[in-house]
C-alpha positions as CSV (number, residue, x, y, z in Angstrom):
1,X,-3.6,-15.8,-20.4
2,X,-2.3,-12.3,-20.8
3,X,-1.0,-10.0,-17.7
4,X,-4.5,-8.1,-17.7
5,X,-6.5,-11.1,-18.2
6,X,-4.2,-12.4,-14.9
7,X,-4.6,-9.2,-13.0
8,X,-8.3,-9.4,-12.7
9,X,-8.5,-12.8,-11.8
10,X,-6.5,-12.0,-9.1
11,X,-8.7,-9.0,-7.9
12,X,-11.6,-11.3,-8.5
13,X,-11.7,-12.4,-4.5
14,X,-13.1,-10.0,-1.9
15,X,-10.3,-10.9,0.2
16,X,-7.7,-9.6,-1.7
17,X,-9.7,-6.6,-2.7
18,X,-9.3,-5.7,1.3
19,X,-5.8,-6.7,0.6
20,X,-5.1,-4.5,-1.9
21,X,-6.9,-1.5,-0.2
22,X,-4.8,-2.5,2.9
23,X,-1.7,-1.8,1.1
24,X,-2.4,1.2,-0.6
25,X,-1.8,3.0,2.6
26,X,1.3,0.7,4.1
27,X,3.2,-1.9,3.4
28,X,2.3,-4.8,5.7
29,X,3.9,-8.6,5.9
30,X,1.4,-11.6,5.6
31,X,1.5,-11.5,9.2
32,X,0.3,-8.2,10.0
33,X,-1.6,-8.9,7.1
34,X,-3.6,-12.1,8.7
35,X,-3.8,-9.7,12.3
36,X,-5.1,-6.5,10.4
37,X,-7.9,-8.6,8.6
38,X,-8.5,-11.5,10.9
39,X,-7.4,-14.3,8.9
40,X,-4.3,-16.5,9.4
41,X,-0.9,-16.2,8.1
42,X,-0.8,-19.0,5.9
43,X,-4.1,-18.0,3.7
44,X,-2.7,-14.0,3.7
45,X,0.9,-15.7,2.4
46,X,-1.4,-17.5,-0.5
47,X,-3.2,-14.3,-1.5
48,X,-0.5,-12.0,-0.9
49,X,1.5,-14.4,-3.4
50,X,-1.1,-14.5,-6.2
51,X,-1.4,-10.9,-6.3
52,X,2.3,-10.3,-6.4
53,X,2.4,-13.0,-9.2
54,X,-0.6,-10.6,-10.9
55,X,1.8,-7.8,-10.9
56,X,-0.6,-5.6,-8.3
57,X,2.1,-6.1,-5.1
58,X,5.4,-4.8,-5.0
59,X,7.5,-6.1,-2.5
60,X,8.8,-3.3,-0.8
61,X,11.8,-5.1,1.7
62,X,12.5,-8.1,3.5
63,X,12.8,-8.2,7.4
64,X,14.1,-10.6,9.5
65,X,11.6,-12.4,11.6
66,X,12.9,-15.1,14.4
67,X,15.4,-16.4,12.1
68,X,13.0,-16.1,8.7
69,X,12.6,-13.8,6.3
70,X,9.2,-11.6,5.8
71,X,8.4,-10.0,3.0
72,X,6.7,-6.8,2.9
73,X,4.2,-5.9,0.0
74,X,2.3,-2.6,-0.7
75,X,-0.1,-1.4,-3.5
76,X,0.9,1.0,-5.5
77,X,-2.6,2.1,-7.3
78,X,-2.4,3.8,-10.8
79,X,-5.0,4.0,-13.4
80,X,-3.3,1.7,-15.5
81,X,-3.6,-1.4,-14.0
82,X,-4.9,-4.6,-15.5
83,X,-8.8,-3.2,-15.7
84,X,-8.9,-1.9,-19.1
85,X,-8.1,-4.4,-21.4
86,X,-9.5,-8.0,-20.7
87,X,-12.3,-9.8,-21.5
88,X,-15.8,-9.1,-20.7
89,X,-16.0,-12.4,-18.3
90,X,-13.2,-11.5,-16.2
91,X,-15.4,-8.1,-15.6
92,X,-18.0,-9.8,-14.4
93,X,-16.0,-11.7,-12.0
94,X,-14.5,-8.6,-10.7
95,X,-18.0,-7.1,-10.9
96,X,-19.1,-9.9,-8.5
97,X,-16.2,-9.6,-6.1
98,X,-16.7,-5.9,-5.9
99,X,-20.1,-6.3,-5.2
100,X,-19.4,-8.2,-1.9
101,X,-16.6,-6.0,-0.9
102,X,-19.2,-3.3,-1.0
103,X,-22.1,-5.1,0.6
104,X,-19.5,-5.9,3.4
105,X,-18.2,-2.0,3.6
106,X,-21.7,-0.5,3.6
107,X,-22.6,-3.0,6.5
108,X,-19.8,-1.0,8.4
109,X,-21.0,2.6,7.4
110,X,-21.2,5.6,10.3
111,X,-24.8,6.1,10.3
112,X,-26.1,10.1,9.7
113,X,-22.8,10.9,7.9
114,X,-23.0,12.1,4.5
115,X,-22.3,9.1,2.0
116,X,-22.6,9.7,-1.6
117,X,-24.2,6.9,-4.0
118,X,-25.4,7.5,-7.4
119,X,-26.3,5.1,-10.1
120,X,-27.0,5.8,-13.4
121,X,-27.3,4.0,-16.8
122,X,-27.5,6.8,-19.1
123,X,-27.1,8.0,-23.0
124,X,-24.3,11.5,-22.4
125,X,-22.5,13.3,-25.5
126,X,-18.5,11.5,-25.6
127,X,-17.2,14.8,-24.3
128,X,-19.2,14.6,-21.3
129,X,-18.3,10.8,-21.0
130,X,-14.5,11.5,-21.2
131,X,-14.7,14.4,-18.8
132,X,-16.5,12.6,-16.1
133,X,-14.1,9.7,-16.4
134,X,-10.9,12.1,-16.1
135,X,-12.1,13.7,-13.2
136,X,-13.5,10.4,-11.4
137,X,-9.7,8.9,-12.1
138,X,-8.5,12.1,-10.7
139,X,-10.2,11.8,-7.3
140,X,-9.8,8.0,-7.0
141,X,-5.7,8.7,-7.5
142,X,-6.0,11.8,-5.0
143,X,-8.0,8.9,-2.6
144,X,-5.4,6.4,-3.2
145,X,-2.4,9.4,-2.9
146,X,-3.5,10.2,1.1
147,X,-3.9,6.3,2.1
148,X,-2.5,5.9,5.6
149,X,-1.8,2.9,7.7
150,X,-4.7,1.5,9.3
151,X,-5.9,3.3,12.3
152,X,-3.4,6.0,12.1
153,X,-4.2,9.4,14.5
154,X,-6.0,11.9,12.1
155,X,-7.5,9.4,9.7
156,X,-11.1,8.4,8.7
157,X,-12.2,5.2,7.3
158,X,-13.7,5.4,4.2
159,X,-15.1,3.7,1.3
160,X,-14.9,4.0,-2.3
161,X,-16.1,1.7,-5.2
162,X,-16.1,3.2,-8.3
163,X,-16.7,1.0,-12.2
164,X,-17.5,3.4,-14.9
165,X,-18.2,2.0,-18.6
166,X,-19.4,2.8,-21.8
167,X,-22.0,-0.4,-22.5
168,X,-22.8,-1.7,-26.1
169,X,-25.5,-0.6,-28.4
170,X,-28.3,-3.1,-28.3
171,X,-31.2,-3.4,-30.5
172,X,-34.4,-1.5,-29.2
């Protein structure tokens, strides 16, 4: 299995996309992990590890706990992470797994407060297609950029899923 083919595996879980989203604004233990999203320490330890193992988790430092060590991990988003290049069927598992992260967001959403949502399957001119996609990865890095710790004075709590693709041709 190659290291994109491992990547999205990894995201392939709803629970470690929260994870990863989690991280992208701090760097958390598997403790405060487990408190932040209600699970337990053990099962954030296992995700946090498989993640890390799929190159999306850096571990940032180690602190010392009651005479253990913690590891802290954060998310460090950039548009070349292991998305791209894998096969079709991985994309459909991470398709699936992003589908019930965002079934579970919108159930949260502030009601009467503007919320984009577009969906399109469309035919565009490649220039159009390129320039779309450079500016969508431009405001997803500028999201990703301002993350914050959870809760943090001054912040909002937002959603954003976002899976641009050029499909095949098929036969009319």
């Amino acid at each position: 299995m190659d290291d994109q083919t491992e990547g999205l595996r990894a995201l392939a879980h709803p629970l470690r996309l929260r994870m990863l989203s989690l991280l992208t604004g701090t760097a958390l233990s598997a403790a405060e992990v487990a408190r932040e999203l209600g699970g337990t320490q053990a099962n954030a330890s296992y995700h946090l590890r498989q993640l890390h193992a799929a190159g999306l988790l850096d571990v940032v430092e180690e602190v010392s706990v009651r005479g253990g060590r913690a590891r802290r991990y954060r998310h460090v988003a950039t548009t070349d992470q292991p998305l791209a290049g894998a096969g079709d069927g991985d994309h459909v598992l991470l398709a699936a797994a992003l589908a019930t992260e965002l079934q579970r967001r919108t159930a949260l959403r502030q009601p009467r407060v503007p919320a984009p949502m577009a969906d399109a399957e469309l035919w565009v001119p490649p220039e159009v297609w390129r320039d779309v996609c450079d500016r969508v990865t431009a405001a997803m890095t500028d999201l990703h950029a301002a993350a914050r710790p959870p809760r943090e004075q001054g912040t909002v709590r937002t959603s954003a899923t976002v899976s641009l693709f050029a499909m095949r041709q098929e036969a009319p």
